[in-house]
C-alpha positions in Angstrom: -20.7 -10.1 -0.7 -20.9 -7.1 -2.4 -17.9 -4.3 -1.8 -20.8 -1.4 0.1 -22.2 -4.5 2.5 -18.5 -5.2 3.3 -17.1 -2.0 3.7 -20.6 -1.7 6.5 -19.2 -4.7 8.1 -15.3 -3.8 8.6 -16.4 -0.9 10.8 -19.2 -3.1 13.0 -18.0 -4.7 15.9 -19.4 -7.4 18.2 -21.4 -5.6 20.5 -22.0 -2.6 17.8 -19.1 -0.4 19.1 -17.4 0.9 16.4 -14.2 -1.3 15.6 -12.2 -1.5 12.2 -11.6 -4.9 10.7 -8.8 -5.3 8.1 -9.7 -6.8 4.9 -7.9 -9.3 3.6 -7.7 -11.7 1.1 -6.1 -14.6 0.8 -4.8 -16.7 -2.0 -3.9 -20.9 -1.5 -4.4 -23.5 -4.2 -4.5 -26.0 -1.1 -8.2 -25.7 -0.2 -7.6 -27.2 2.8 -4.9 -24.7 3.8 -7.0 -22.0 2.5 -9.9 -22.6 4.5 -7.8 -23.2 7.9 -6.4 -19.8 7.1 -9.8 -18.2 6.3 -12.0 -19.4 9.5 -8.7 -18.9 11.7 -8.2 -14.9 10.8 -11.7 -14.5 10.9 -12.1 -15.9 14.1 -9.1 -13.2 15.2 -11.4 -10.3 13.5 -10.6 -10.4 10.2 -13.0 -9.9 7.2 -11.4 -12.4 4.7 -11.9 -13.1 0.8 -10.4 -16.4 0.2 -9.8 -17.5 -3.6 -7.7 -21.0 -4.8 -7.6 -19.9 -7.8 -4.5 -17.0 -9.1 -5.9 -16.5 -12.6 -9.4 -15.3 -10.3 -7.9 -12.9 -8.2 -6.1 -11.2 -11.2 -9.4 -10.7 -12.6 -10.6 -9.3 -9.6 -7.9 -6.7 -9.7 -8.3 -6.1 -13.4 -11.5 -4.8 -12.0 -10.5 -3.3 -9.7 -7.8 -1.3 -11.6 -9.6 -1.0 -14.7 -12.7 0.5 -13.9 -11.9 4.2 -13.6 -14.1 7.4 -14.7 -11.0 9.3 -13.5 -11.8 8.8 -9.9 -9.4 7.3 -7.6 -8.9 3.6 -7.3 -10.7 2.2 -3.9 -9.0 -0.9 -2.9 -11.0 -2.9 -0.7 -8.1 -4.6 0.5 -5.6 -3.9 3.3 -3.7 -6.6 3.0 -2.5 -10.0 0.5 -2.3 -13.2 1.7 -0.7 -15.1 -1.5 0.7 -18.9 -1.6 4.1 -19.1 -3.5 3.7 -22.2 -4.7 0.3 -22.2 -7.0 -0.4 -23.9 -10.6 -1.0 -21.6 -13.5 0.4 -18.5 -11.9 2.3 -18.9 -8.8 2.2 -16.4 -5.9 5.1 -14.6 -7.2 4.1 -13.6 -11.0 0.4 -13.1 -9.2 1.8 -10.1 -7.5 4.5 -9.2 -10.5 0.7 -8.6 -12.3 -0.7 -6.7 -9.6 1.6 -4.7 -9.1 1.7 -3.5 -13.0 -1.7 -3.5 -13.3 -1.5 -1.0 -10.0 1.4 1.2 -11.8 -0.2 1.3 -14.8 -3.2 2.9 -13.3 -1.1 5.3 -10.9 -2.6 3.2 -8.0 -1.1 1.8 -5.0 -0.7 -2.1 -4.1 -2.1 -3.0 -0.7 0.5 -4.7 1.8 1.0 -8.2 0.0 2.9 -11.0 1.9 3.7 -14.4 0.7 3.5 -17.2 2.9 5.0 -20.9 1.7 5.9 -23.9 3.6 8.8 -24.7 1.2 12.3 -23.7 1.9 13.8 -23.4 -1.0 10.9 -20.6 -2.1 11.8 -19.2 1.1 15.2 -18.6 0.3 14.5 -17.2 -3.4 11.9 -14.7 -2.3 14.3 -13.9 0.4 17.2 -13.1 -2.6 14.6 -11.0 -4.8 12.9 -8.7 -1.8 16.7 -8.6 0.1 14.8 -5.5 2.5 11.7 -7.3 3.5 13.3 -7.4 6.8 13.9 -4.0 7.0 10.1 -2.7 6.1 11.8 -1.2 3.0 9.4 -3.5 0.4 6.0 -3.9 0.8 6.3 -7.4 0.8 6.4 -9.9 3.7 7.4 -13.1 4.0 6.0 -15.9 6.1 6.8 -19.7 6.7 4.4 -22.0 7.4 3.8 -24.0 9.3 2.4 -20.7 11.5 0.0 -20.3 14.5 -2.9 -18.4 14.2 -2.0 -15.9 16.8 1.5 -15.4 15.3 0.0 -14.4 11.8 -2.8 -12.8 13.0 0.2 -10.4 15.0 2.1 -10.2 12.0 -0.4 -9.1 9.4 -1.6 -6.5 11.4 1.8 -5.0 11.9 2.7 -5.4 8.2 -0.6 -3.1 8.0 -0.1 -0.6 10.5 3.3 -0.5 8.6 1.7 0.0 5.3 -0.6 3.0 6.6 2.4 4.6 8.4 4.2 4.7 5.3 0.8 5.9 3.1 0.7 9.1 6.0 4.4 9.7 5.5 
């Protein structure tokens, strides 16, 4: 789906009132996991863009980043959904890349928050973003196993945050 046909469908609700949808993609090399997440946060309003693959997304965002005539950067994007755990570039050195990619284009990184199942990556990302708790990183963390409705709430508060802080 191209980014103008998308950006028409965030703002159309169900019975054509006007209603925002947050964007979001998400990022699990488990297809199965991937697609559970996809139909379940689009079925809570959500326009998603689901990828299984890391080294696609950071060509996405090379795009995205890299295509500038001096005009700002439009990220079509209000939030990350990103796996930990991921062959050839795992969730955490996908958003290390991002985010330099991002810098070096004096751009901003949407909301990204990591979601895993494993304990143990739990507890690392927990040790490198210390504040997460506090809303003083952009980054989130999430264990899974997770209902619907529980990440559906979190995601939009992590993006609400993200806006608050963009007005500040």
């Amino acid at each position: 789906m191209d980014l103008k046909k998308q950006q028409d469908l965030s703002t159309q609700g169900e019975n054509s009132d006007l209603v925002p949808k947050y964007r979001v993609m998400v990022v699990d090399d488990n297809k199965d996991i991937l697609r559970t997440l996809k139909l379940g946060l689009e079925d809570s309003g959500f326009l998603i863009e689901a990828y299984s693959e890391p080294l696609t997304v950071l060509s996405i965002f090379k795009t995205i980043y890299g295509n500038r005539d001096g005009s700002p950067v439009h990220m079509p994007y209000d939030l990350l959904l990103i796996d930990v755990k991921m062959p050839e570039l795992n969730g955490v050195e996908l958003t290390k890349e991002i985010q330099k990619l991002a810098k070096n284009s004096n751009a901003i990184t949407p909301p990204i928050c990591f979601i895993t199942a494993f304990d143990e990556y739990y507890e690392i990302l927990m040790d490198l973003f210390p504040n997460n708790n506090k809303h003083d990183s952009d980054i989130c963390l999430i264990h899974k196993p997770i209902e619907i409705e529980n990440l559906t709430t979190r995601l939009k508060h992590e993006i609400a945050l993200h806006k608050e802080l963009d007005m500040a």
